[in-house]
C-alpha positions, 0 to 999 in steps of 0.5 A: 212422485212420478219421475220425468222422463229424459228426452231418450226415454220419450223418444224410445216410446215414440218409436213404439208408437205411444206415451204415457206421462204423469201431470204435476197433480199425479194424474195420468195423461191419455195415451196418445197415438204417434203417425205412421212410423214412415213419419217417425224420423221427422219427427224425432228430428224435430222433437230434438231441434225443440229440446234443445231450443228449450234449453234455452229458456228460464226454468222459471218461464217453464214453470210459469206456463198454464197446465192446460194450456200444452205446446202441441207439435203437428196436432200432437200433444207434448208432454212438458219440457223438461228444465235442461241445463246447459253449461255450454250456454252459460258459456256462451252468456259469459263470453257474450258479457266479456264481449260487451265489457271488452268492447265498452273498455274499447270504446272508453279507451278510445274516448279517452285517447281522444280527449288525450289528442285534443287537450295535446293539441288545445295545449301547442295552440296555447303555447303557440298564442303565448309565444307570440304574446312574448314576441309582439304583445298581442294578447287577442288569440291568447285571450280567444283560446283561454275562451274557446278552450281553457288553459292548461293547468300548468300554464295558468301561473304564466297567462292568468297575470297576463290575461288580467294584465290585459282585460278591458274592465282592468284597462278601464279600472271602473269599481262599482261604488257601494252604498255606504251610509255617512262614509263622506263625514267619516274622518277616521280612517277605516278599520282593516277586518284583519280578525274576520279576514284570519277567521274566515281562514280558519272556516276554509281550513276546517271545511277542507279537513286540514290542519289547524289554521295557523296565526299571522306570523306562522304559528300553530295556535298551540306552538309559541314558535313556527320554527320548531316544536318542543318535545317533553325531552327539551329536544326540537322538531322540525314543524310540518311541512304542510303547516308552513305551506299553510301558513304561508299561504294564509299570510299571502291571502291577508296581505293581498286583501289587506293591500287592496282594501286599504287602496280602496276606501269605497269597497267594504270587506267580505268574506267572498274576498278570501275565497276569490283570493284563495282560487287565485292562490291554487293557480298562482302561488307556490307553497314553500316546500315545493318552490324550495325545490324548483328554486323559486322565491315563494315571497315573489309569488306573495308579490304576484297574487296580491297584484292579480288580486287587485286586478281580479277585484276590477274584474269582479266589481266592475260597473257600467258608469250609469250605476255608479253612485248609489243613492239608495242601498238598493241602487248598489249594483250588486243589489241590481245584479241579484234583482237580475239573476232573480228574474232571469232565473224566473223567466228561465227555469220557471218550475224550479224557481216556483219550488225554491220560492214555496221552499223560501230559498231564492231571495235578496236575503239568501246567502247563496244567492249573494255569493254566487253573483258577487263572488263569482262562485269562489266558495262554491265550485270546485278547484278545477271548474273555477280554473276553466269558468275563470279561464272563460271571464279572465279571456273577454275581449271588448270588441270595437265597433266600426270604429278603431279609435280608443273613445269607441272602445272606451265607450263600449266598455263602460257600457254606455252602448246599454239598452233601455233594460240597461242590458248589453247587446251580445257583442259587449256582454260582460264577463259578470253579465254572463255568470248570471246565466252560468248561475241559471245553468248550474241550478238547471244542471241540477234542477231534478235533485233539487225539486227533491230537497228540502229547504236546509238540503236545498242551501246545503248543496248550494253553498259546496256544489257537486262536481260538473263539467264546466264546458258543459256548463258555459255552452248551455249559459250561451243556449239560455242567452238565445233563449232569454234574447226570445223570450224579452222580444216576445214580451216587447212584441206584446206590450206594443200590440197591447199599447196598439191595441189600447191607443186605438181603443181611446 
């Protein structure tokens, strides 16, 4: 096999004015002739200025270049290029690499520091509106920045009761009633679910991984005692910590569901109830072992989260009076909020909406569908996009129109103000009016990887939702509220051309 020659090699033969290099299939290439030799030192100048550009290049480009097809300088024939590695290069490509990741780190840096400034900044505007709640008992700019911008983590254990204190659904305490058959005849008192409640409990502490769900009165189901444990050697043990927070906090959850249901004759138990109970719990109760340490008395916050609880359920089953008494199970409200998420999502995401209906996953009898809309995705959403979705419902402020007089006020919030759709106008647009559009804007978060699910996939991902950015999440709601408002003009606007066009036509 013929050896290539180096670029000194070529040159030498240059300058003696011919070449003569093997082709790869071991055949010979003509001599060629060089220019006069007054042409020799442009050219070598040249020839190396090529060289060292080729460098440059894949061996991989180099090998793929046709035989017949040689690079010619000035008419001349080039022999082929040699495959020159060039560490400086590399070098140069490292650095280049270091220089992009170096300035991505930059630009990461900065946007964190930034995000920094403006939650620092979002978080004195809260204290700021807190204070001057504590001073005159305006909730108006508290309730705004828990809307606008969410509240700071550690500050939802004081505004949350606040916030529910003061919220008109609260203020007006109108519950939806449920179709419930025979209740009026039934004299018996109603039966509290203390079992479903405690196993519902148990399916929450095993879907979360953590220790075994404990019994009412703090007991391991393998211990007699919640004090201590008995080792082989008769000694004792003191229990885990973590298992009295957890029993603790179960107790807390019962009792306030308990409390509630017992007040509350027309509202029957679900299992949404625990898991509303449970998000209020992340941010309102403190477990023992902590409260232990900052002096506080866990039984007061027992006390606080059965209050906002009862609260929390005037917020949630909240109904306009024109829906009020259901004579049918499908006039429940409920029924009626699913039949209108099951639209909007139509109108909204039409193609995925098609898929979930050949896949037979979006109807009345779906669970997902059921706790998403009654319960506010309690179940579903992560502890941190609950807490700023909550932030965003827990801060409506019923505004009064013209007016300032409390029959007004009270009118705009029991919904007497609705249309003949039974919709509201933007400006009394309910916090459970709202979350069906957060629902739509959750399934479009998502709407490519689920058109590649299947049916059990499809229910899998939608009964424990991926991580999302919330505010994301509640702007594009507020886009899809614009885009639904075209979409019903659009449509009355055709029904009465075609009502026009068929009274002219009789």
């Amino acid at each position: 096999m013929t050896k290539e020659p180096g670029s000194g090699e070529m040159l030498h033969h240059l300058a003696s004015g011919s070449y003569k290099n093997a082709d790869a299939r071991g055949g010979s290439i003509n001599t060629t002739k060089i220019p006069e030799p007054r042409h020799i030192e442009i050219i070598t100048h040249k020839l190396h200025t090529k060289f060292i550009s080729t460098d440059r290049e894949s061996s991989s480009i180099s090998a793929q270049a046709p035989e017949d097809s040689q690079n010619r300088f000035n008419g001349v024939a080039q022999p082929p290029k040699p495959v020159i590695l060039d560490g400086n290069i590399r070098g140069r490509e490292k650095a280049s690499k270091g220089g992009r990741a170096s300035s991505n780190g930059s630009s990461s840096s900065s946007k964190e520091r930034e995000k920094r400034e403006q939650e620092e900044a979002a978080r004195k505007n809260c204290l700021k509106a807190l204070n001057e709640f504590r001073m005159d008992g305006n909730v108006q700019e508290l309730a705004e920045h828990a809307r606008n911008h969410g509240i700071p983590k550690d500050l939802r254990r004081e505004i949350w009761p606040i916030l529910l204190n003061n919220h008109p659904s609260f203020i007006n305490k109108h519950i939806a009633r449920e179709f419930i058959d025979g209740i009026e005849n039934n004299e018996e008192p109603r039966e509290i679910p203390f079992k479903r409640i405690r196993r519902e409990l148990e399916r929450y502490h095993r879907r979360m991984k953590k220790i075994p769900t404990t019994t009412r009165n703090g007991s391991p189901p393998s211990n007699p005692s919640p004090v201590a444990s008995a080792l082989p050697n008769g000694t004792f043990e003191e229990p885990d910590a973590a298992l009295l927070d957890q029993a603790a906090l179960d107790t807390a959850v019962e009792d306030a569901i308990v409390s509630f249901l017992e007040k509350h004759d027309q509202v029957n138990y679900a299992p949404g109830m625990v898991y509303v109970c449970l998000t209020l719990a992340d941010w309102l109760f403190m477990p023992p072992s902590v409260a232990v340490v900052q002096n506080i008395d866990y039984h007061h916050d027992a006390d606080i989260l059965s209050s906002c609880f009862a609260k929390m359920m005037y917020v949630i089953l909240w109904s306009p009076t024109i829906c009020s008494t259901p004579i049918e199970p499908s006039d429940s409200v409920i029924n009626q909020r699913i039949s209108h998420f099951l639209t909007t999502f139509r109108q909204l995401l039409p193609e995925l909406a098609r898929y979930f209906d050949e896949e037979e996953v979006a109807s009345f009898g779906e669970q997902w569908v059921f706790t998403w809309i009654q319960w506010w995705c309690a179940g579903e959403l992560g502890k941190d996009e609950k807490g700023r979705l909550w932030d965003w419902y827990l801060g409506f402020e019923q505004p009064v129109h013209g007016i300032d007089s409390q029959q007004t006020r009270s009118n705009a919030i029991r919904g007497d103000c609705a249309d003949s759709r039974g919709f509201h106008p933007d400006d009394i647009y309910y916090p459970s009016d709202w979350h069906i559009l957060v629902c739509v804007a959750l399934l479009k978060s998502r709407k490519d990887a689920l058109e590649e699910l299947e049916q059990s996939e499809i229910r899998s991902v939608l009964t424990r939702l991926p991580k999302v950015d919330m505010n994301m999440i509640i702007s594009e709601a507020k886009s899809l509220r614009v885009e639904l408002r075209d979409i019903l003009e659009r449509e009355e606007e055709d029904y009465a051309t075609r009502s026009t066009g068929e009274a002219s036509n009789e």
